[in-house]
C-alpha positions in Angstrom: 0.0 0.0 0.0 1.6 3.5 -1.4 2.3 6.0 2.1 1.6 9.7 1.0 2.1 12.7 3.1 -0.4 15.7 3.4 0.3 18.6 5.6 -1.5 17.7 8.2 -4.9 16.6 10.3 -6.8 19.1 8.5 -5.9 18.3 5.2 -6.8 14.8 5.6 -10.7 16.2 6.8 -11.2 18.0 3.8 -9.7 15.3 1.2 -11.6 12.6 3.2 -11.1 9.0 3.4 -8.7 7.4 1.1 -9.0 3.5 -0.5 -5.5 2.1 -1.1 -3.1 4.6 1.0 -1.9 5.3 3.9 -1.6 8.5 4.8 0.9 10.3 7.1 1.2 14.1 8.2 4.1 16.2 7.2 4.6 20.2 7.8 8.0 19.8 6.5 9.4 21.4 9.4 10.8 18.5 10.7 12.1 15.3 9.3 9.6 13.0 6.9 7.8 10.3 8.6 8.5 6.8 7.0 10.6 9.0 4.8 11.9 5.4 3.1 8.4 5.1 1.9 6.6 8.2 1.0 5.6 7.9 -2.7 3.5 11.1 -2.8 4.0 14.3 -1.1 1.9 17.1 -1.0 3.5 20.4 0.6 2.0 23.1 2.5 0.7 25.5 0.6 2.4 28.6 2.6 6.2 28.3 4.1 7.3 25.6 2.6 10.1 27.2 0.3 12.5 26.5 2.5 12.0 23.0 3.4 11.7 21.8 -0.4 15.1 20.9 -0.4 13.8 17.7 2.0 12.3 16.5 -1.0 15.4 14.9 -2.6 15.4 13.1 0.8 12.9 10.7 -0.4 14.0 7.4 -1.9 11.1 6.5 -3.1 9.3 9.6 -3.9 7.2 9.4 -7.4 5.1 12.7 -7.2 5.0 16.2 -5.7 1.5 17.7 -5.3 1.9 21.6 -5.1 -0.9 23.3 -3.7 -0.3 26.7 -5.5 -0.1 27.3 -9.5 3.4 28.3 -9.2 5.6 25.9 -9.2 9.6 27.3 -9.8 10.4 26.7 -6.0 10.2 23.5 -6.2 12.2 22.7 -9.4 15.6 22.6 -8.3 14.5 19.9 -5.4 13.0 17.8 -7.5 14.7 14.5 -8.4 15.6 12.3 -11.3 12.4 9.9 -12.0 9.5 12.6 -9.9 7.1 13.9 -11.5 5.6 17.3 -10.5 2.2 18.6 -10.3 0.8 22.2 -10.0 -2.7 23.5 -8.4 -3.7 23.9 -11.6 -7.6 25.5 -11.5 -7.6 26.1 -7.9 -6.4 29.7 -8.0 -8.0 31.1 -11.2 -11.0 32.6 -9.8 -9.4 34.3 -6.5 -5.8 35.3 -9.1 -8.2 37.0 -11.1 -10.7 38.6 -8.8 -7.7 40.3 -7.3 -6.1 40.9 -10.7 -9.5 43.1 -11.4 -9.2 44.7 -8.1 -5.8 45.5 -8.1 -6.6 47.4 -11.6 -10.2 49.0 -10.3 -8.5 49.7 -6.9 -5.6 51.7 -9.5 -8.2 52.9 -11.8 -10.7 54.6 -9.3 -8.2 56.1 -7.0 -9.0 53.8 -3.9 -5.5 54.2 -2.3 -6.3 57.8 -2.3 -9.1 57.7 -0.5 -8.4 55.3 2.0 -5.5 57.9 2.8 -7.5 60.9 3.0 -10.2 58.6 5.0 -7.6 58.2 7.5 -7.1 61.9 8.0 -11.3 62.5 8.2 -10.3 64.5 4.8 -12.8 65.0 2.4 -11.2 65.2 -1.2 -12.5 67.6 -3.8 -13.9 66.0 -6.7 -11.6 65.6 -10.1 -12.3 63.4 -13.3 -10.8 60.3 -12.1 -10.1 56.9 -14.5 -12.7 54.3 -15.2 -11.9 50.9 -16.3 -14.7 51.1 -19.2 -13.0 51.4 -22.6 -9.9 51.3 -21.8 -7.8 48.6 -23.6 -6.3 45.7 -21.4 -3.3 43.1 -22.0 -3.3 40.0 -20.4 0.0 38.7 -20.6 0.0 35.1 -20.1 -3.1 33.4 -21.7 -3.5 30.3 -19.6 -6.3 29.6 -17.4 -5.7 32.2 -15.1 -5.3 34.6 -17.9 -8.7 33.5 -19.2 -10.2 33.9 -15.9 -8.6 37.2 -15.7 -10.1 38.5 -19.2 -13.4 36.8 -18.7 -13.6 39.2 -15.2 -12.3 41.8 -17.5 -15.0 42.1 -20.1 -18.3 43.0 -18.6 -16.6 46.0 -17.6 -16.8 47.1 -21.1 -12.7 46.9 -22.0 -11.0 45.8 -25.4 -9.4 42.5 -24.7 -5.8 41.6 -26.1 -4.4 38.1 -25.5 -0.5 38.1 -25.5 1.1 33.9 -24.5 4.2 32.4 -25.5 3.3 31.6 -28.8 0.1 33.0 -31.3 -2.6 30.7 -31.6 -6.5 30.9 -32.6 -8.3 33.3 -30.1 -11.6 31.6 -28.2 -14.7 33.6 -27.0 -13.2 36.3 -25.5 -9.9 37.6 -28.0 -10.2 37.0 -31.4 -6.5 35.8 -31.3 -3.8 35.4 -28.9 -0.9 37.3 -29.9 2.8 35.9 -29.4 4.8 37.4 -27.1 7.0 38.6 -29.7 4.6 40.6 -30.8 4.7 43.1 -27.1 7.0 45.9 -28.8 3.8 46.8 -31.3 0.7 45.6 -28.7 2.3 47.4 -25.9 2.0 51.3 -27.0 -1.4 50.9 -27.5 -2.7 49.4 -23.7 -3.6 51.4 -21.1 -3.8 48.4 -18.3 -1.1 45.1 -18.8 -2.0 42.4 -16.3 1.6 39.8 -16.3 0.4 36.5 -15.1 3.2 34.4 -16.6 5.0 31.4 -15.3 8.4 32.4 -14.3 10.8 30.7 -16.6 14.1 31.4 -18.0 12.5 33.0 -20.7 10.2 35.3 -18.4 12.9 36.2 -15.5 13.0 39.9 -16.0 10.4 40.1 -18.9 9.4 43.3 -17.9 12.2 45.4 -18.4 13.4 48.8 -19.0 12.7 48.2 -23.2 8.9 46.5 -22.0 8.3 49.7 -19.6 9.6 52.4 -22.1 7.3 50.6 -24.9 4.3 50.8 -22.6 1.4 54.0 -23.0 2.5 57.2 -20.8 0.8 56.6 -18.0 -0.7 52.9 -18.5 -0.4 50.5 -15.2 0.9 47.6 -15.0 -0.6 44.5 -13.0 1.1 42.1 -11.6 0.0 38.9 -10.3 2.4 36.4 -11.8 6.2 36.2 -9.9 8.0 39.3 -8.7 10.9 38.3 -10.6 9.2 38.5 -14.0 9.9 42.2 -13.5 13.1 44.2 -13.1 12.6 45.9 -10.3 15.1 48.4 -10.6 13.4 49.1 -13.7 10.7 49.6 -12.1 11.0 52.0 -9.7 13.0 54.1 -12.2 10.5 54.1 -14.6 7.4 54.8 -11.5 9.5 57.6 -10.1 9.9 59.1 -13.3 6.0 59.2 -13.7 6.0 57.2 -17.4 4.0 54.1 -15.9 1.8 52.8 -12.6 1.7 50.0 -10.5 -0.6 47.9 -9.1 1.4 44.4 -7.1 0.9 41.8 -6.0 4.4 40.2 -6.2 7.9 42.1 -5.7 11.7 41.1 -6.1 12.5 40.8 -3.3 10.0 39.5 -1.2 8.8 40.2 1.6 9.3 43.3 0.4 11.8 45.6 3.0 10.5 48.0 4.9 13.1 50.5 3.2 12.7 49.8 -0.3 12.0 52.3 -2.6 9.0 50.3 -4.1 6.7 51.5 -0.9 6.6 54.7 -1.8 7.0 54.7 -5.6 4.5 56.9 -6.6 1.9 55.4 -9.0 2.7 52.1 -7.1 -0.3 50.0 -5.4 0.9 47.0 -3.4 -0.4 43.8 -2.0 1.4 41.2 -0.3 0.9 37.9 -2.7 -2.6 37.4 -1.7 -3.8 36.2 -5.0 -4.6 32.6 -4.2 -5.1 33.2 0.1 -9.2 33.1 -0.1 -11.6 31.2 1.6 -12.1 29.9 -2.2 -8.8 28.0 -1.9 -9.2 24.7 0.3 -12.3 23.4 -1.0 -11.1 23.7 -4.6 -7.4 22.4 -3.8 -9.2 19.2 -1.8 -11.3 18.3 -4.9 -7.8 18.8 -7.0 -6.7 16.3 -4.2 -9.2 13.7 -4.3 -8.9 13.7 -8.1 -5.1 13.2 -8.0 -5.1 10.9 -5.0 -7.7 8.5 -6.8 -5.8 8.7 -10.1 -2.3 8.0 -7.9 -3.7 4.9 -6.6 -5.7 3.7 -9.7 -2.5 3.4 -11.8 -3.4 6.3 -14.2 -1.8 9.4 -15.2 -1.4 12.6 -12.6 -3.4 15.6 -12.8 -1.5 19.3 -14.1 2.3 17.8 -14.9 4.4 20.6 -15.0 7.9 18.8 -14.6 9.3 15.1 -14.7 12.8 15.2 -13.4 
């Protein structure tokens, strides 16, 4: 009988009884139980960066269940023969939600007013932005980019698709541009949303050529990695006034107290909260229970990202 690991007591609640495993409970902050038998290992889903490195500790290890859509942390611990699997679907709808918030909260001048709120300061009324007809790249056209422009288009926006490579557009975009393609789509945007893996090719995407090419004045959105953008880039271009901000990842991060990014102006800033809803555990445990039964059944895991 196959021994898999989920975080804990709680975990094993919401996934339920389980037919042909045994399951033991590991946080990863200490060593594996029955570490020369754990075939499946599902991580914590926050602060378990650090521990990953345990994972090449494992004999007999065949998969790695991530519970978040990102999945570059665990890469380098993974080992020759494991296969990896991301949370594919589980985040898409809370990504998004905040993706659209993010850009509203930008848009509308919320940061403003919670400031002036704070100081029982009443602020004169000016023509402020509006989301409605304004044209919005989403950069990265998986299914969290999807979910991002299907949230997108009731409010009335013109929708470009920008992935790796062009393909036929579905019932939102007529057609996904390649990402080649940014040094002509970008002038014309006045919101780009980044949800990209970060790869090789993505580290540092948005750079000081990618800001300069981008509409005076457009915001940027990004819930993808903090590394995807160069943060001294960034900043420069920010305190310059040629682009805004709205974050939900930073390089580094945490970001420090003392960095320059806090008080950027133009900058909006959220501390990776993109996937941390009450949405989250019932959709990872059904991700869960479909992996688990396919584990045991002999047939092919859910969301493969990496075999090592």
């Amino acid at each position: 009988m196959p021994v898999i690991s989920l975080p804990d007591a709680e975990w094993s609640e919401r996934v339920g009884a389980l037919a042909g495993v045994e399951v033991v409970h590991w946080d990863m902050t200490c060593p594996a139980p029955r570490a020369g038998e754990l075939e499946l290992v599902v991580p914590p889903y926050l602060g378990a960066r650090e521990h990953l490195r345990d994972l090449r500790d494992l004999p007999r290890l065949r998969l790695v269940q991530l519970l978040t859509a990102g999945y570059d942390d665990a890469l380098p611990h993974i080992g020759p023969g494991v296969q990896l699997a991301n949370a594919a679907g589980v985040h898409d709808a809370s990504t998004a939600e905040l993706a659209v918030g993010l850009t509203l909260a930008a848009e509308r001048g919320l940061p403003e007013f919670v400031a002036a709120q704070e100081r029982s300061h009443w602020l004169p009324t000016t023509i402020r932005g509006s989301l409605a007809d304004k044209k919005v790249l989403v950069l990265g056209y998986g299914s969290i980019g999807h979910a991002v422009a299907r949230r997108m288009a009731p409010f009335e926006v013109s929708l470009t698709a920008v992935a790796s490579r062009a393909r036929a557009g579905d019932e939102l975009v007529p057609s996904v541009h390649g990402v080649h393609e940014l040094p002509d789509l970008l002038p014309q945007q006045d919101v780009v949303v980044v949800i990209v893996p970060l790869t090789d090719a993505t580290t540092g995407l948005v750079d000081d050529a990618f800001l300069a090419a981008m509409k005076p004045g457009a915001l940027l959105v990004n819930v993808a990695r903090g590394k995807v953008v160069d943060t001294d880039a960034l900043v420069a271009a920010l305190y310059a006034g040629r682009v805004r901000a709205a974050l939900d990842v930073t390089d580094p991060e945490p970001l420090p107290g003392d960095h320059p990014l806090w008080r950027a102006p133009g900058a909006l800033i959220s501390p990776h909260v993109g996937g941390a809803t009450d949405a989250f555990a019932p959709r990872a445990a059904r991700l869960l229970r479909e992996q688990l039964s396919a584990f045991v059944g002999g047939r092919p895991p859910l969301n493969v990202v990496h075999t090592g």
